[in-house]
N, C-alpha and C positions, 0 to 999 in steps of 0.2 A: 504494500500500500504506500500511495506517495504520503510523503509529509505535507503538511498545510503551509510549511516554511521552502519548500523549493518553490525555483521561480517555473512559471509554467511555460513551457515548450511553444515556441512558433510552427506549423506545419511546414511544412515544403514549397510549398506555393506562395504559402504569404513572407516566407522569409526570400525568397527570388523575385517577389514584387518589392519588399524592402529597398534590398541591395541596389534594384533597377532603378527605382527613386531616387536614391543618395546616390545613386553613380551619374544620374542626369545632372541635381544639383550642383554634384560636385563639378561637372562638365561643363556646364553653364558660368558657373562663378570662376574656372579657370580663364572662361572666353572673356568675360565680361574683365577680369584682371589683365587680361594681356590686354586688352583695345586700351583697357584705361592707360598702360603703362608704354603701351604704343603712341598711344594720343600726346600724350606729357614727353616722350620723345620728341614726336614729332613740334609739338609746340616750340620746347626749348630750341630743336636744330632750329627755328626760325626767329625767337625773340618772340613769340605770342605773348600777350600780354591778356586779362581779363576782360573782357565787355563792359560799360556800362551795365544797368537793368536796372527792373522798377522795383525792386525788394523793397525799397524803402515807402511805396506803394499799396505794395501786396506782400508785406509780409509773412503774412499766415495763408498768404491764397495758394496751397502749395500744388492744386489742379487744374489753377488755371481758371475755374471757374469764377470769380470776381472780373478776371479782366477781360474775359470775353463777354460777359453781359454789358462789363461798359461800353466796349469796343460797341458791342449790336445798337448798346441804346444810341450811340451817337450816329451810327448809319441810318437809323430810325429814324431821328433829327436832322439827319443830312446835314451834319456840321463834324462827319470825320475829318476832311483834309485839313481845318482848321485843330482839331483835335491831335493829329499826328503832329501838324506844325509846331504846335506846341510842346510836346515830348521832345522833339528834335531839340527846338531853343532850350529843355528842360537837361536832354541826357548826352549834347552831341549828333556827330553824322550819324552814327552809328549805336546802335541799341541794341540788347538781348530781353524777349521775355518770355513768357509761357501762356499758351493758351487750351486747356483744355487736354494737359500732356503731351502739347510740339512744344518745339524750340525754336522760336521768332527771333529771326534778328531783320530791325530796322533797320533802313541805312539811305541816305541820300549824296555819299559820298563821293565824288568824281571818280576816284581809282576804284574804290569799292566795286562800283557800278560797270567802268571799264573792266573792270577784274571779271566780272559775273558775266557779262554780255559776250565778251571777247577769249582777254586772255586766255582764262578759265573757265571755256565754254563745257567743253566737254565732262567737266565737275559737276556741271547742274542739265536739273529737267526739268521740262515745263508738263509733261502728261499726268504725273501723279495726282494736280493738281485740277489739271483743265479738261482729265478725261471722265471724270467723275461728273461735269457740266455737260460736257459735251457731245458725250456718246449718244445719246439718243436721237438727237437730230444730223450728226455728221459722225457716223461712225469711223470711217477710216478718210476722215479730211486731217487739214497739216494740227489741228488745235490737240485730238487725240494721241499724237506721235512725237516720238523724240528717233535718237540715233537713224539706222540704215532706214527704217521705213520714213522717218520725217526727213529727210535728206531728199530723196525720192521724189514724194511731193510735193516738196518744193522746190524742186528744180521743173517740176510741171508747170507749176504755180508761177515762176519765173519766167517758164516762157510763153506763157498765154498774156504777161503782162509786159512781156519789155518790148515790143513792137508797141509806141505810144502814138506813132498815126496810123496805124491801123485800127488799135480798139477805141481812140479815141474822134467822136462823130462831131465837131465845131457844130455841123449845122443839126443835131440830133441835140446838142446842148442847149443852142439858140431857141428852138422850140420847146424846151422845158423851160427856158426862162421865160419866154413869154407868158406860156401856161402862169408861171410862179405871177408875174407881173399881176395876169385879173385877180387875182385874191390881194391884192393894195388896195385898198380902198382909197378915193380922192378926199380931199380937201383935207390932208395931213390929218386925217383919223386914227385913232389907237387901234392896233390890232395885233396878234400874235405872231407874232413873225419868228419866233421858236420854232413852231408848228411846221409852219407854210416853210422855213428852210431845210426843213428836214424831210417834208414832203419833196422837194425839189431835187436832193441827194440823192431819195429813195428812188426816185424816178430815173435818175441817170446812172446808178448804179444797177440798176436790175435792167439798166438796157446793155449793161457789158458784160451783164452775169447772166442771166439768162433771153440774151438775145430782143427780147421784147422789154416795156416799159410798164409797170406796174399802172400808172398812171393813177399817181394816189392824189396827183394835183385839179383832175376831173371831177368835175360835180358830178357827170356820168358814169363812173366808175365801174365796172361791168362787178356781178357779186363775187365770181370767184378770185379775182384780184382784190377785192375789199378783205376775202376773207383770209388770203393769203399774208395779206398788209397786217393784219389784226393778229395772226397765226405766229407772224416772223415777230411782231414786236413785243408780245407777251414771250418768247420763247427769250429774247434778250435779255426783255426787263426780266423775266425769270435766273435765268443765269447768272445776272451782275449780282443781284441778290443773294444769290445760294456761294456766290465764291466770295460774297461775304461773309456771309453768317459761317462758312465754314463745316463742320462735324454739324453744327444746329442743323443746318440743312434738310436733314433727315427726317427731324421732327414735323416737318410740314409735309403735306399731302402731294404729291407727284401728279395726281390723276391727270388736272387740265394741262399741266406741262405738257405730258406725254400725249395727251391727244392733237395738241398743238404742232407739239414733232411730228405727229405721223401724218399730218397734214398738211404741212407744210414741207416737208420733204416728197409728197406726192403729190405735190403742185410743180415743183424745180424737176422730179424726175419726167414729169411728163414732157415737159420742157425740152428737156436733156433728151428725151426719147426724139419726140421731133427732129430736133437739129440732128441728131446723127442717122435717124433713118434718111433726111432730107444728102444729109452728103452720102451715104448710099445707094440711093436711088442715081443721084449723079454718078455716080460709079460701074453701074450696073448699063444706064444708057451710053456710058464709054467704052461698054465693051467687056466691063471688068462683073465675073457674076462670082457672088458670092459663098465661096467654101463654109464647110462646119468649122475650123479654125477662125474663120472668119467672123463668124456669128457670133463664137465665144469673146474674142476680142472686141464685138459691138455690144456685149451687155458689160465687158468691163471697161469700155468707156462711156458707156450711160451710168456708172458707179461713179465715177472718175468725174465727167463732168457734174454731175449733181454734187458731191461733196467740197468740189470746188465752186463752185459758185455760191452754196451754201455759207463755206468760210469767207468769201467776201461780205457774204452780208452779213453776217455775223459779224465778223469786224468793228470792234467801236468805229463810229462814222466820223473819221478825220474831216470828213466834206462840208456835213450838216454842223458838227460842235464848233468847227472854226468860224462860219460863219455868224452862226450865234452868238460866240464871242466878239467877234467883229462889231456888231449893232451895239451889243453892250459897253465895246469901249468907245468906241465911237459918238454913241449918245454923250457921253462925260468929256470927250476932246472934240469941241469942234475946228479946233489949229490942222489938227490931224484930219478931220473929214476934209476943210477947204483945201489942204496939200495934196492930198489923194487925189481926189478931183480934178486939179490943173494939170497934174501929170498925167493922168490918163488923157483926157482932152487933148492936154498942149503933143504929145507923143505920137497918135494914134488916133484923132480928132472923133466922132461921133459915132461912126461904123462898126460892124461886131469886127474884135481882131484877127486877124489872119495865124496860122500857126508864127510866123518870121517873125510877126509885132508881137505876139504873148514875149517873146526873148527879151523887149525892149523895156518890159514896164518893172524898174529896177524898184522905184518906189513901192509898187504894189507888192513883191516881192517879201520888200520891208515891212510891212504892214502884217501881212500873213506871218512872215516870222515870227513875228512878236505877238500875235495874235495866240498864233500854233506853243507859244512858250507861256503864256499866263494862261492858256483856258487847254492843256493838253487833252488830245482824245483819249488816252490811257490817262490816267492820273499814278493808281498805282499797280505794279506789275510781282511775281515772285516769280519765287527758282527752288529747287531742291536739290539738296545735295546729294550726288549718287557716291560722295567716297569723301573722308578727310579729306577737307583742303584748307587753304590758309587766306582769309582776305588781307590786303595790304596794308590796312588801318583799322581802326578804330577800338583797339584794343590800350589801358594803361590809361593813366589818369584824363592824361589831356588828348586822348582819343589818336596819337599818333606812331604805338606799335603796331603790328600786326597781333591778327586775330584770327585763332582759332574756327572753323565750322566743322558742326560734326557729320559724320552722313547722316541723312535725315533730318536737319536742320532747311527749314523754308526762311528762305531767305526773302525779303521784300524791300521792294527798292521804290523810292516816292520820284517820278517824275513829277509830278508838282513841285513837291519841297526842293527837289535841284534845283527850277527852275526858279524858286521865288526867295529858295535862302543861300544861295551859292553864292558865289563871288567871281563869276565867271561874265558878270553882264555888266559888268560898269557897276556906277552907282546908282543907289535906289531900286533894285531888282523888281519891287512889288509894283513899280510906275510904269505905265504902259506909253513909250517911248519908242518907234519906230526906227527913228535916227541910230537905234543902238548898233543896228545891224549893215548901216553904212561902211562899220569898222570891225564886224564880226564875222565870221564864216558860220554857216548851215550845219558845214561837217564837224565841229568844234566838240571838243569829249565831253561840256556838260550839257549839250545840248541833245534832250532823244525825244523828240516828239512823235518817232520812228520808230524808235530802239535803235539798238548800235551791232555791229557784228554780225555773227550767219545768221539770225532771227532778225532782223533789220525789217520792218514793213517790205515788202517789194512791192506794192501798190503806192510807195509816197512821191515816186514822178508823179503819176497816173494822177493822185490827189494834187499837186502843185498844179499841174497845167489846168485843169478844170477849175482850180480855185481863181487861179489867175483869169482865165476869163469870166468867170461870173463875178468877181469882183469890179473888172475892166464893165460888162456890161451893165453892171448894177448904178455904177456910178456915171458912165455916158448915159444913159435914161434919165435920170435923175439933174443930171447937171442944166437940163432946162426949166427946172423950177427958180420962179426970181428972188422968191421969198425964200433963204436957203436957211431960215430958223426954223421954218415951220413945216421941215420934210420930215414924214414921219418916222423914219429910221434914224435920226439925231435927238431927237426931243422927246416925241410921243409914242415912245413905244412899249404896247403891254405885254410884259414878259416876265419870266422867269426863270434865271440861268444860274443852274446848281451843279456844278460838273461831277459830282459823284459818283455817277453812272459811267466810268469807265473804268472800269478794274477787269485786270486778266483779259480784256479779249481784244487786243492789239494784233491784228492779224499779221502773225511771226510762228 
């Protein structure tokens, strides 16, 4: 008989599930030891210094939960950019924090940012982030993809956009702008002209992207374009939202999103069907008749062209935000309206311009510049790290050693706050001064209205030339008004310009 004092026996089973557990632990904590002591190598070989962060904040928030409700609440309010700006002035270019168990680091620092885009491109990813948005309506367009597959695509994407007088229609433009003109109302009345320019975008853009014109500027509006118009733009303002809120995301109901995507995706595809059966058919009357290879190759470019034109419109709308900005600084400077104005006139006198004149209008240029730098179509952008790497700054008290990221670490970079707390613009960066870019370059590293690097917009010729002329035609229109106080685009105009609404979808 046993004693009541012996310890009791484990079976066989349960002591080989034991050992299994403590050998995983133990296996886990060796890994988790080596990265650590890996990582503090790697620091030291560079001089990494500490991050700033908000501990002094969130001291006890140690999930992250504190600061991402604040974060939401101020998206809610539409007074983040002003909200990061203020961390910035509070912590530095550059910042570390937690949200919800990531590891956030802020940064609006020129190398930083060069570091992230360029140098150390292949450090970071943008799908982890944008495929979780994006999948549903462009599964395998460039926003889902990084490495070999997004290289790919974008080299498609490349070249359907760098032929700029072929996809671009002067007199296809000319005709939207008109359209755009009958929604002014006369005798310098208030009206929205937020709206009406982004109606105008929408309308030139879906005539490069999907060959026809949405024509959201028609009071006629045929319904399945109304519905298509209404489809694309819940699916954006969906999106922008959800790469805000982040992990919250979740919490919210998908249903109309997805019905949205699949609707809107088999509006573009029929589109897409069209056009390629139409250049098949051409092909077939040349003589050329169509193989089973062949066939395969025409449903994967009706895949092909639909996720591509999809990502253009998806794209935050450099087109429509710049001009909205435009009006808004404008109303506030009218030194800056009257200059604009005689340059285009005195240049290029009343006529729509020719491609040769768009070259000449150096002013308008300026304009746009500074435009495209206080009211960016991204505001703010991230990255993830796929492997330790080391940013050039922002680490150590005064934010000038290097720093540390770890894999997994999203990295978020403020095109706004470069452009409004940098030191790359002269003086007074917040003042909207067109003169600045007399003596600046476009290409200049704090400047990404773009992005910078392989991810670089390849649509921001395509956006320049188009801006330049509806800028050019906006103001020869207008320049025969005698009363130049009382144009409604300087004075009176009802609006409301919140750039929030550009986050993550910089078509890169």
């Amino acid at each position: 008989m046993e004693s009541w004092l012996e310890t009791p026996r484990l079976n066989k089973p349960a002591a080989v599930f034991v050992v299994s557990v403590v050998g995983v632990v133990f296996i886990q904590l060796a890994r988790i030891l080596r990265q650590v002591f890996r990582r503090r190598e790697l620091g030291r070989l560079h001089g990494c210094e500490k991050l700033p962060n908000e501990n002094d904040r969130f001291r006890y928030d140690f999930f992250g939960i504190a600061k991402t409700i604040e974060l939401a609440s101020h998206f809610q309010r539409r007074t983040s950019l002003m909200y990061t700006n203020a961390l910035f002035t509070r912590y530095g270019e550059t910042y570390a924090s937690h949200l919800i168990g990531y590891r956030l680091i802020f940064t609006h620092n020129r190398e930083n940012i060069q570091h992230l885009l360029s140098t150390a491109f292949v450090d970071f990813d943008s799908s982890p982030l944008r495929k979780p948005l994006f999948q549903s309506i462009t599964p395998h367009g460039i926003f889902t993809l990084d490495g070999a597959d997004w290289k790919k695509r974008r080299g498609q994407l490349n070249g359907r956009l760098s032929d700029l007088r072929r996809i671009i229609d002067l007199e296809g433009c000319e005709r939207h702008f008109q359209a755009f003109l009958q929604h002014v109302p006369p005798n310098s009345q208030a009206f929205d002209i937020q709206s009406c320019v982004f109606a105008l975008s929408l309308d030139i853009q879906t005539g490069l992207s999907l060959g026809e014109s949405i024509d959201a500027l028609d009071p006629c509006q045929p319904p399945e374009k109304k519905q298509f118009e209404a489809d694309l733009l819940h699916v954006k303002e969906r999106i922008v939202q959800d790469g805000f809120r982040g992990p919250l995301r979740h919490w919210r109901s998908k249903r109309t999103f997805v019905q949205s995507c699949r609707r809107a995706r088999e509006y573009v595809m029929a589109q897409a069907t069209r056009e390629v059966r139409q250049r098949s058919h051409q092909k077939e009357k040349a003589g050329v008749h169509p193989v089973r290879a062949a066939l395969d190759a025409e449903a994967e470019e009706i895949s092909q062209f639909t996720d591509q034109a999809l990502s253009i419109l998806l794209a935050n709308d450099s087109i429509g935000t710049t001009l909205s900005g435009l009006f808004y600084c404008l109303s506030q400077d009218e030194r800056v309206v009257r200059k604009l104005r005689a340059s285009i006139t005195d240049t290029i006198g009343l006529t729509p311009p020719t491609w040769k004149q768009l070259g000449s209008l150096g002013y308008v240029r300026c304009v746009v510049q500074e435009v495209m730098r206080l009211f960016p179509a991204v505001v703010l952008n991230a990255r993830v790290a796929n492997k330790d790497s080391i940013m050039p700054s922002g680490g150590g008290r005064d934010g000038d050693a290097p720093a540390l990221v770890r894999a997994g670490d999203i990295v978020v970079f403020s095109t706004w706050a470069r452009h409004r707390l940098g030191n790359d613009f002269g003086e007074d960066p917040q003042a909207f001064y067109p003169e600045r870019w007399e003596h600046l370059s476009g290409d200049m590293p704090g400047y990404i209205p773009f992005n910078k690097g392989p991810r670089a917009c390849p649509g921001r010729h395509y956006a320049m030339v188009i801006l330049t002329y509806l800028v050019a035609r906006l103001f020869q229109t207008y320049s025969r008004v005698s009363n130049y106080n009382t144009q409604p685009w300087t004075e009176k105009i009802s609006m409301t310009f919140e750039n929030d609404n550009g986050v993550f979808v910089g078509l890169s």
